[in-house]
C-alpha positions as CSV (number, residue, x, y, z in Angstrom):
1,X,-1.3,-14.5,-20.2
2,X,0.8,-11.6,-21.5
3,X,3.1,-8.8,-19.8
4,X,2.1,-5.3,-20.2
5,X,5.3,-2.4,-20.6
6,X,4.4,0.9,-21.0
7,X,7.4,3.7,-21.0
8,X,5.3,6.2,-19.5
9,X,5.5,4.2,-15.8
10,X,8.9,3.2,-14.2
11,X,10.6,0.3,-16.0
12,X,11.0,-2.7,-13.5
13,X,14.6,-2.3,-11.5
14,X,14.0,-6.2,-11.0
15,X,12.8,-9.3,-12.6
16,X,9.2,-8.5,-12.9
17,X,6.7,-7.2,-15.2
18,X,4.6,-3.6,-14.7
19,X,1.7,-6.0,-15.0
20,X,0.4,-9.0,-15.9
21,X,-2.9,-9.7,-18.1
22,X,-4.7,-12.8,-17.8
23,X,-8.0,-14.1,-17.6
24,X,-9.8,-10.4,-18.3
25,X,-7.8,-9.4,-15.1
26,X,-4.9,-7.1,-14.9
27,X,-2.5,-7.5,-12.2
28,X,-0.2,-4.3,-11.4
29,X,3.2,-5.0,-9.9
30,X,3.6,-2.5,-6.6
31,X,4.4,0.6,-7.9
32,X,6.3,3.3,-5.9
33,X,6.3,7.0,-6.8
34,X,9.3,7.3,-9.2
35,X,8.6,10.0,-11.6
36,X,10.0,9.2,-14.7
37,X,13.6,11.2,-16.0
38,X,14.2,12.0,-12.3
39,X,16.5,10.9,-9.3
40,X,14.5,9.1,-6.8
41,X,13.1,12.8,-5.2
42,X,10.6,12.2,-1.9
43,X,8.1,14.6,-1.7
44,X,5.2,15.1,0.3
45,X,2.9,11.8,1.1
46,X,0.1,13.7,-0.8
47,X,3.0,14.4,-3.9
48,X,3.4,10.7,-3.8
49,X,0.2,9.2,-3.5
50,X,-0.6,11.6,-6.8
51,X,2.3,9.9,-8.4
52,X,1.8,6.4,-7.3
53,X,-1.9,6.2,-8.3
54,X,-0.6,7.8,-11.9
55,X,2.2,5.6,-12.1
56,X,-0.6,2.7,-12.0
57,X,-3.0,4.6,-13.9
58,X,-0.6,4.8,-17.3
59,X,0.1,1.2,-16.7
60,X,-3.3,0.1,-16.6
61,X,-4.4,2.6,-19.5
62,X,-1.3,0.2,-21.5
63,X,-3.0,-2.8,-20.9
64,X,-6.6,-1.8,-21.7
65,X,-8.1,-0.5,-18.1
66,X,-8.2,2.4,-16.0
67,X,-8.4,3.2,-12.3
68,X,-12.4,2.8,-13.1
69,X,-12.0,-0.6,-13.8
70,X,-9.9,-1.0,-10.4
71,X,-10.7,-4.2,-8.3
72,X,-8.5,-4.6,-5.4
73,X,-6.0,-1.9,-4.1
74,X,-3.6,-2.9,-1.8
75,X,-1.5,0.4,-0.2
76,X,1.4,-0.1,1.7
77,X,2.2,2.6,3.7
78,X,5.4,3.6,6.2
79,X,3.8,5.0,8.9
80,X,0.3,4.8,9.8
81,X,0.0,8.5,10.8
82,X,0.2,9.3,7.2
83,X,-2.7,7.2,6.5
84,X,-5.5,10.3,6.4
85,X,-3.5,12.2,4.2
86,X,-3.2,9.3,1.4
87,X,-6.4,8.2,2.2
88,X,-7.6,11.8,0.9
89,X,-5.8,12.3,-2.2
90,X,-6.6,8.5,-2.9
91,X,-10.3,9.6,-2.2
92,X,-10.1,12.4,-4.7
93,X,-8.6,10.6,-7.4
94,X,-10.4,7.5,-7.3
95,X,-13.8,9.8,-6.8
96,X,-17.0,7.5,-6.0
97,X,-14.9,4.6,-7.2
98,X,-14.4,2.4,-4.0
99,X,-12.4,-0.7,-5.1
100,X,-11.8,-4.0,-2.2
101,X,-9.0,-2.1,-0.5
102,X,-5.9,-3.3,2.1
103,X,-3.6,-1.4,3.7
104,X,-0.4,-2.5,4.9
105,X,2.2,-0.7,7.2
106,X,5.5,-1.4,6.7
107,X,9.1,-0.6,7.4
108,X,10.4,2.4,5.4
109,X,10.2,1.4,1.1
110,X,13.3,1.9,-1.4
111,X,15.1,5.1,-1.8
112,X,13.1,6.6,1.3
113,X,9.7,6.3,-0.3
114,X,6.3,6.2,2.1
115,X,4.1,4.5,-0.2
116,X,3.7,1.6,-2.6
117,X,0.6,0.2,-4.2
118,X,-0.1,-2.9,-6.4
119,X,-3.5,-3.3,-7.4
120,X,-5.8,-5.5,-9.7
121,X,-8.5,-4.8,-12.6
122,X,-11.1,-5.6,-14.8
123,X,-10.0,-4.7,-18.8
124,X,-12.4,-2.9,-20.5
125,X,-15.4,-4.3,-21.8
């Protein structure tokens, strides 16, 4: 088992890792959409579902995967009115990649954010 840290994703404000290798698995800590060298600015959901999924994207590119490889998404989400929106960019991202997939609604996320995801992959082969 080893931690992955990439400085291309947001470093950890707490005592966890960006992820977590073990067992040909990589587990992605819940990411929200920080862009890096910024203050915490919300945009639009669609603005930060782009920047959630890259935020997860560079992390799992660090630790030898990509969204390709992706298992199990689980997107928590602030209001479930949003959900058509996010489920549309995460659509066009992801393409005809259709990983296990939760989604959880939840009270409103740090610094005002609407969405967080944490997610699990295969490495590549």
């Amino acid at each position: 088992m080893h931690t992955i840290t990439t400085p291309l994703a947001p470093i950890p404000a707490g005592h966890y890792s960006q992820a977590i290798v073990h067992a040909g698995l990589v587990y992605v800590a819940g990411q929200l959409p920080t862009v890096l060298g910024q203050a915490h600015v919300v945009g639009s959901i669609e603005e930060q579902t782009r920047q959630v999924l890259h935020n997860v994207s560079v992390i799992l590119d660090a630790a030898g995967s990509s969204l390709s490889n992706l298992i199990k998404v689980t997107i928590y989400v602030s209001d479930m009115a949003l959900w058509g929106r996010v489920n549309a960019i995460y659509s066009e991202v992801l393409g005809d990649h259709k990983p296990a997939r939760a989604v959880v609604p939840v009270n409103p996320l740090h610094h005002g954010f609407q969405i967080e995801i944490e997610a699990i992959a295969a490495l590549l082969p």
